[in-house]
Each structure stands twice: as structure tokens, then as C-alpha cells.
C-alpha positions in Angstrom: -8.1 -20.7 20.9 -9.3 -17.8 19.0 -6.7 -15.2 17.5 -6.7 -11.7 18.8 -7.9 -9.0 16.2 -5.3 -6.9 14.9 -4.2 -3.9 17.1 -4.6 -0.7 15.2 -1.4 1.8 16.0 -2.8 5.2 17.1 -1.1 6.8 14.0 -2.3 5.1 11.2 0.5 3.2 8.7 -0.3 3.7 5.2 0.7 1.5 2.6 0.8 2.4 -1.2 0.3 0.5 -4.2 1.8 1.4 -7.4 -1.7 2.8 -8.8 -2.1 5.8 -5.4 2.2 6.1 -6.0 1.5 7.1 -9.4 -1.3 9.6 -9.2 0.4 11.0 -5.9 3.4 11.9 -8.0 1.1 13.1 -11.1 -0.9 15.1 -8.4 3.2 17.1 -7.7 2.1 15.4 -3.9 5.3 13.0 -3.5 6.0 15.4 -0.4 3.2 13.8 1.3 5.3 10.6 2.0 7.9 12.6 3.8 5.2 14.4 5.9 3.8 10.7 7.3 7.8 9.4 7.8 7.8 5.9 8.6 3.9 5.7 8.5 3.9 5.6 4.8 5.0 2.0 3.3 5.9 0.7 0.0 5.5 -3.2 -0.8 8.9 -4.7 -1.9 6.8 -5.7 -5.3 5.5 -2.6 -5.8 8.7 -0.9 -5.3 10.1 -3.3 -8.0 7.2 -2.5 -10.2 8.1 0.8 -10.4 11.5 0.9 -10.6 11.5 -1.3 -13.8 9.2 1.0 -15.7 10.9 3.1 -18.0 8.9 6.3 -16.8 11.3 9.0 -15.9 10.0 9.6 -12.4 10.6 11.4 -9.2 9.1 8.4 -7.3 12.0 6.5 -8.7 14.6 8.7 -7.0 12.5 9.0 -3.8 12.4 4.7 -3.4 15.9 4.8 -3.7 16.3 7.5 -0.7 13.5 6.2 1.3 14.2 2.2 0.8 13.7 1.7 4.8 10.2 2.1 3.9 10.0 -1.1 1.9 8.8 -4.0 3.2 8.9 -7.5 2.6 6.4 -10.0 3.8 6.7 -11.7 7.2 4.9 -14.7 8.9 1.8 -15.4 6.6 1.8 -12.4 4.0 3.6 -15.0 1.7 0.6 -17.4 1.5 -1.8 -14.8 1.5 -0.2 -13.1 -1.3 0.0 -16.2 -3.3 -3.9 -17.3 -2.2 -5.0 -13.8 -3.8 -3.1 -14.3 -7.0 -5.0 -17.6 -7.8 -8.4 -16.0 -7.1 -9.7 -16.6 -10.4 -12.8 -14.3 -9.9 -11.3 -10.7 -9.8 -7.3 -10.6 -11.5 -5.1 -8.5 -9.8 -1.0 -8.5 -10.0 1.5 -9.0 -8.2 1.6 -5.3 -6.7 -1.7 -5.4 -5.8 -1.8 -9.1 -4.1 1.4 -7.8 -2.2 -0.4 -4.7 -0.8 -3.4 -6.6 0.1 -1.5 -9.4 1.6 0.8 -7.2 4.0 -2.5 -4.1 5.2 -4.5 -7.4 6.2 -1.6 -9.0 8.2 -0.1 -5.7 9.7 -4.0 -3.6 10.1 -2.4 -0.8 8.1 -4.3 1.2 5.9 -3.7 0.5 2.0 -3.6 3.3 0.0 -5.1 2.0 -4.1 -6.7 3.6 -7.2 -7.1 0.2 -9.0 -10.9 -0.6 -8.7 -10.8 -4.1 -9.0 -8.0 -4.8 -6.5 -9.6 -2.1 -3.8 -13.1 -4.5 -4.2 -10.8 -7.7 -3.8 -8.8 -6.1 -0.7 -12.5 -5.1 0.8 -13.8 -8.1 0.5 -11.1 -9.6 2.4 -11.5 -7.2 4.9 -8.3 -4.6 4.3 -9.0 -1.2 5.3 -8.7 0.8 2.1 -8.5 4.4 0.9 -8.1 5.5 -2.4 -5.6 8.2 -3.4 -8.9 11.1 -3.1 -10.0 9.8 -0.1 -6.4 9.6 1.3 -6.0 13.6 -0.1 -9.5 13.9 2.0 -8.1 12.7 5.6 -8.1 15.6 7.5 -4.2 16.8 7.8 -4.0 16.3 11.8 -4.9 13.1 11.8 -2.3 11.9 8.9 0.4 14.1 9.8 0.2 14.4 13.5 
């Protein structure tokens, strides 16, 4: 019996990788994750990624007060996420692969600036943006 496809919500969930978090906060536009509330996402190994570098960031202090918006993997994100790190063909880390994994699985929209992983995550069929297209949506129908 054949799977259904993935229901897309009527307001889209946006996940970030460590790569859009970064240029969002160099861009002064952390505000924008407030603005979407529970529609913006964090991977737990992004989350991690960030919170070990020893930047001086806002984005540190807005994981910590937002950390309902991490998210670990469920059902088959594990596997996934583990099949994308051994792709020998394009590299990507352990942020990225964690991104990838969880927007295929959930149908949420993932939110990267790293070339390379945003090929790897088309290619696999993950709806992608990257932080200027994102910036581009028009405002109503992010934040409404």
C-alpha cells in the first residue's frame, strides 16, 4: 500500500539551519523568529552547533528563551539523518543532515545558505529557501 504524500499545514513551518540562523542575526533580523512563533524551528543539532561556538551572539540567548522550538527527530528522521551523512558524493554536517532529515519527514520548509547541503536537500526532495529568498516571501503569507 502506497504512503500518503505529506500534508502541507496552511501556515508554512520553517526550519533553520545554522548557516540562514547566522546571516539572520548578522542581517539585525533575529525578530523575524518571534514574528513566525511556533512556525519557525530549530534542529536539536543545530541548536547544539551554535551554542558551542564561542561567538558572542544574540542567537545564543534567543535558543535558550525559545528552546520549545527545538526539535528532535521522530519516527524515521534518525535513519534519514544518518543515510545523508554517509552520502559520499556531496559532504554535509551534522546540522545540515539534521535539517534535511526532519523538513523531508515533517513537509516543512528548510530555511539554508550552505550551497552544497541546499543541492543535497533538493535533490531529495525538501522544500528549501535560502535566507534571501526567505527575506523575499511576501510578509502576509509568513506572518499571517
Amino acid at each position: 500500500m502506497a504512503s500518503s504524500p505529506v500534508q502541507r499545514p496552511s501556515l508554512e513551518v520553517y526550519l533553520f539551519d545554522t548557516s540562514s540562523l547566522i546571516n539572520l542575526e548578522d542581517r539585525n533580523k533575529l525578530s523575524l523568529l518571534n514574528h513566525l512563533g511556533d512556525r519557525a524551528r530549530v534542529p536539536y543539532f543545530v541548536a547544539k552547533e551554535i551554542n558551542k561556538s564561542t561567538r558572542k551572539s544574540d542567537l545564543k540567548a534567543w535558543l535558550q528563551r525559545n528552546q520549545e522550538r527545538v526539535v528532535r527527530f521522530i519516527k524515521d528522521e534518525g535513519t534519514r539523518y544518518y543515510e545523508l551523512l554517509q552520502q559520499v558524493e556531496t559532504k554535509i554536517g551534522e546540522g545540515e543532515a539534521a535539517a534535511i532529515a526532519i523538513a523531508i519527514q515533517r513537509g516543512w520548509t528548510l530555511v539554508i545558505d550552505d550551497m552544497p547541503a541546499r543541492k543535497k536537500a533538493n535533490s531529495h526532495g525538501c522544500m528549501s529557501l535560502d535566507l534571501r529568498e526567505f527575506l523575499d516571501v511576501p510578509a502576509k503569507r509568513v506572518f499571517f
